[in-house]
N, C-alpha and C positions, 0 to 999 in steps of 0.2 A: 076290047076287054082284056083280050089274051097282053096286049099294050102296056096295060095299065097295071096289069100281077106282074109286069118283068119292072116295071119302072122302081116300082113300092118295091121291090126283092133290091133291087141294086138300091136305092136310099136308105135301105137297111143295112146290106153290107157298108155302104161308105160311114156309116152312124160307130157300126163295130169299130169298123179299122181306126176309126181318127180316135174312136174311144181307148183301142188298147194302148198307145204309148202313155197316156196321161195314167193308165193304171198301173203299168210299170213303173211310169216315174215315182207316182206315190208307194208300192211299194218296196223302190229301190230307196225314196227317202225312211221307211222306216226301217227299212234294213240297215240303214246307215245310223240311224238315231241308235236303235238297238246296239250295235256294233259300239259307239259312244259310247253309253251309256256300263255297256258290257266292259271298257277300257278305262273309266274311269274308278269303277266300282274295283279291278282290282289293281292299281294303281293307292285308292286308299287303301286298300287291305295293305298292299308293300309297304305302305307309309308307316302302318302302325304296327308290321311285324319289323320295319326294320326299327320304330320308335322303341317294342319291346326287348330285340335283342342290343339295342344300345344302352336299356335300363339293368339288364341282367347283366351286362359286361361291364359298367359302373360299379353295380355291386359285388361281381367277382372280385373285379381289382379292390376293392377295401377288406375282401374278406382276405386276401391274398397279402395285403398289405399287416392287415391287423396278427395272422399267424406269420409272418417271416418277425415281427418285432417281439411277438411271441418269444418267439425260439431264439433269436438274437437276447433277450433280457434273460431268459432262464441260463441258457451258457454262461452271462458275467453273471447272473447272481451268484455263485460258487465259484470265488476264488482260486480253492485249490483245481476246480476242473477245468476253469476259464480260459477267454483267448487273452494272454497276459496284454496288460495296461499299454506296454510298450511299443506293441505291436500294432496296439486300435487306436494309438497314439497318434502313431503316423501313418497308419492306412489313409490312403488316398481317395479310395473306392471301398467299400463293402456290399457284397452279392448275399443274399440270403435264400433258402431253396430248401422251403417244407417238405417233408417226408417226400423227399427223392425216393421211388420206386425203382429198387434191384433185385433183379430176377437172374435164375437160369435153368438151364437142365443139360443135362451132360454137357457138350464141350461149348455152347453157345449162352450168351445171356447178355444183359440190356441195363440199360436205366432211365428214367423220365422223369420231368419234374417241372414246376412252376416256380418261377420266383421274381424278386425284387430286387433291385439295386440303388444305391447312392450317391453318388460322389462329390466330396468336396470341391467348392467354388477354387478358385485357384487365388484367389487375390483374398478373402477373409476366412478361408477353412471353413466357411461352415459347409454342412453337408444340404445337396440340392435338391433339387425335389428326384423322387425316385421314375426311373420307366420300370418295365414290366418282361421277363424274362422268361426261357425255358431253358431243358438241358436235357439231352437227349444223346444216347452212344449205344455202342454193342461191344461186348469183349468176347475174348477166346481163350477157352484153357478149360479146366477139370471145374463144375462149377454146379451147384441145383442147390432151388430151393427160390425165396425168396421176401424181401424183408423192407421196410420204408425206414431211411435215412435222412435224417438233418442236415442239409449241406450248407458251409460258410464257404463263402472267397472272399478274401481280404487281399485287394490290388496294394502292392507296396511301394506304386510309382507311379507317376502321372501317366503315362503311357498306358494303363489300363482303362483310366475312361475312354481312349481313342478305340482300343480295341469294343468298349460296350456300346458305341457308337453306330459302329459297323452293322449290317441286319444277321450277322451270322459271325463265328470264331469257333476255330478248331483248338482246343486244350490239345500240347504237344507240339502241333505244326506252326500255328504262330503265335502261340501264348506256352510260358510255362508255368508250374504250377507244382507245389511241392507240401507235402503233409508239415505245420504248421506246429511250432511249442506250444504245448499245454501246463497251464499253473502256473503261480505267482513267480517259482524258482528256474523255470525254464527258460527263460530267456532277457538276461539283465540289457542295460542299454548299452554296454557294450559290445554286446554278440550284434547288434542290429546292421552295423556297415557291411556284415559277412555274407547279408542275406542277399542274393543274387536274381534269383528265380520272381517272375511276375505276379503270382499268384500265391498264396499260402493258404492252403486247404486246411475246412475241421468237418470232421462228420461226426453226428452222433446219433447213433442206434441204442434204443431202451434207456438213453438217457446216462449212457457210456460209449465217450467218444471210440469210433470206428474207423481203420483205416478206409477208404473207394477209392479205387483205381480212377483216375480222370481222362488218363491217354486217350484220345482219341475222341473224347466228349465235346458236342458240337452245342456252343450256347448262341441263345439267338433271343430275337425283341417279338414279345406278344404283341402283333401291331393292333388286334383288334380293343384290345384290354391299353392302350394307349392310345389311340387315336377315342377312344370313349371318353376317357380321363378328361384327355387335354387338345383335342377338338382334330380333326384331319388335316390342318393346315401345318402344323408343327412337327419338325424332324425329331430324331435323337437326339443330335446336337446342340440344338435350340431348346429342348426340355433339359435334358443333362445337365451341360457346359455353361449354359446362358442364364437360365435359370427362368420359370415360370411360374404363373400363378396354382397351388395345391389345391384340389380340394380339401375340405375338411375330413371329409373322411381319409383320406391317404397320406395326412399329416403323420400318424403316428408314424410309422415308420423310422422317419428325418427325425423325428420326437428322440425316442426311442433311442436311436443312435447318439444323437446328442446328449441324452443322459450321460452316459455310459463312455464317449471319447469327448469332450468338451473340447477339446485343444489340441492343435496337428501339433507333431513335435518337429521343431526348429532341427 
């Protein structure tokens, strides 16, 4: 008897034991389905936050595109306050950069800003499709308060698309850059062989041109506001220089400019 209660006690243990791997294994596979399933689910989350921040950066850059040609059209439409004929004649490049933010308080102060550029094809002048900018610096000296300025740069030689090419440029160290004639009388077409400097600055504050110090302002390419645009395969160079397909929304711009300089001057 006593036999027979040990036999039945051990065919029970052997019943457990060969049972518990088979229930770990099952539930090592649902831990694993779960874990799946756990990595797929945010996997699409990433898809459709990275799907929403590439539809908001598409729409940045037209909003971005639509105020630089803004502020580029309202400068020529005034004449006598405008960047003269002669000058947007033969600009080679044109940088545009919505209410630049400058600031300071006592000996320290700054500037920020967003913007746009262009540059003429080198074989028919026309103007290419634009990439997507900023411009950022610090100054020093007696200084407070703070105010949002219109900033132009108008490249006066081929050499500045090379520089908008680059992911970054120092105004001062390898670009130069110099405050710019305003109005029709400021600048005839024979002052233009005089002009030396790579850059001709306009700023305008309340809608009366401003001098801004540029020295030391570090301009660089919104990569994410262009790789939206015009897909991640595509450099500087290749959108710039070469010339690619526009959206419609970021046509104006090129629009915009062409109105206003139709014709590189010889």
């Amino acid at each position: 008897m006593k036999l027979a209660v040990a036999l039945s006690f051990i065919l029970i243990l052997s019943s457990l034991a060969a049972a518990a791997p088979s229930q770990r294994d099952a539930a090592s596979r649902d831990q694993s389905r779960a874990s799946k399933e756990k990595n797929n689910t945010s996997k699409r989350g990433s898809r459709a936050d990275s799907s929403r921040t590439a539809s908001n950066n598409v729409q940045e850059a037209q909003e971005q595109a639509s105020k630089a040609a803004k502020v580029f059209q309202e400068i020529m439409d005034i004449p006598e306050n405008s960047i003269p004929q002669a000058i947007v004649n033969r600009a080679e490049c044109i940088a545009v950069f919505p209410s630049v933010i400058k600031g300071g308080f006592l000996l320290f102060g700054g500037r920020w800003g967003r913007g746009v550029v262009s540059c003429r094809n080198a074989g028919s002048g026309a103007w290419g499709p634009p990439i997507f900018l900023e411009v950022k610096g610090g100054s020093f000296g007696p200084q407070i308060g703070g105010e949002a300025v219109d900033l132009i740069l108008v490249g006066m030689n081929r050499s500045t698309a090379d520089l908008f090419v680059k992911d970054r440029f120092k105004i001062g160290a390898e670009a130069s850059a110099a405050a710019g004639p305003v109005g029709r009388t400021a600048s005839a077409e024979t002052d233009l062989p005089t002009i030396k400097t790579q850059f001709l600055s306009y700023s305008r504050s309340r809608g009366l041109f401003a001098g801004l110090e540029l020295k030391g302002s570090v301009i660089g390419r919104e990569k994410d506001l262009n790789r939206a645009v015009y897909g991640g395969d595509k450099d500087a160079g290749q959108i710039l220089l070469n010339g690619v397909s526009v959206p419609s929304g970021i046509q104006v711009f090129q629009q915009t400019l062409s109105k206003y300089t139709p014709r590189r001057a010889k």
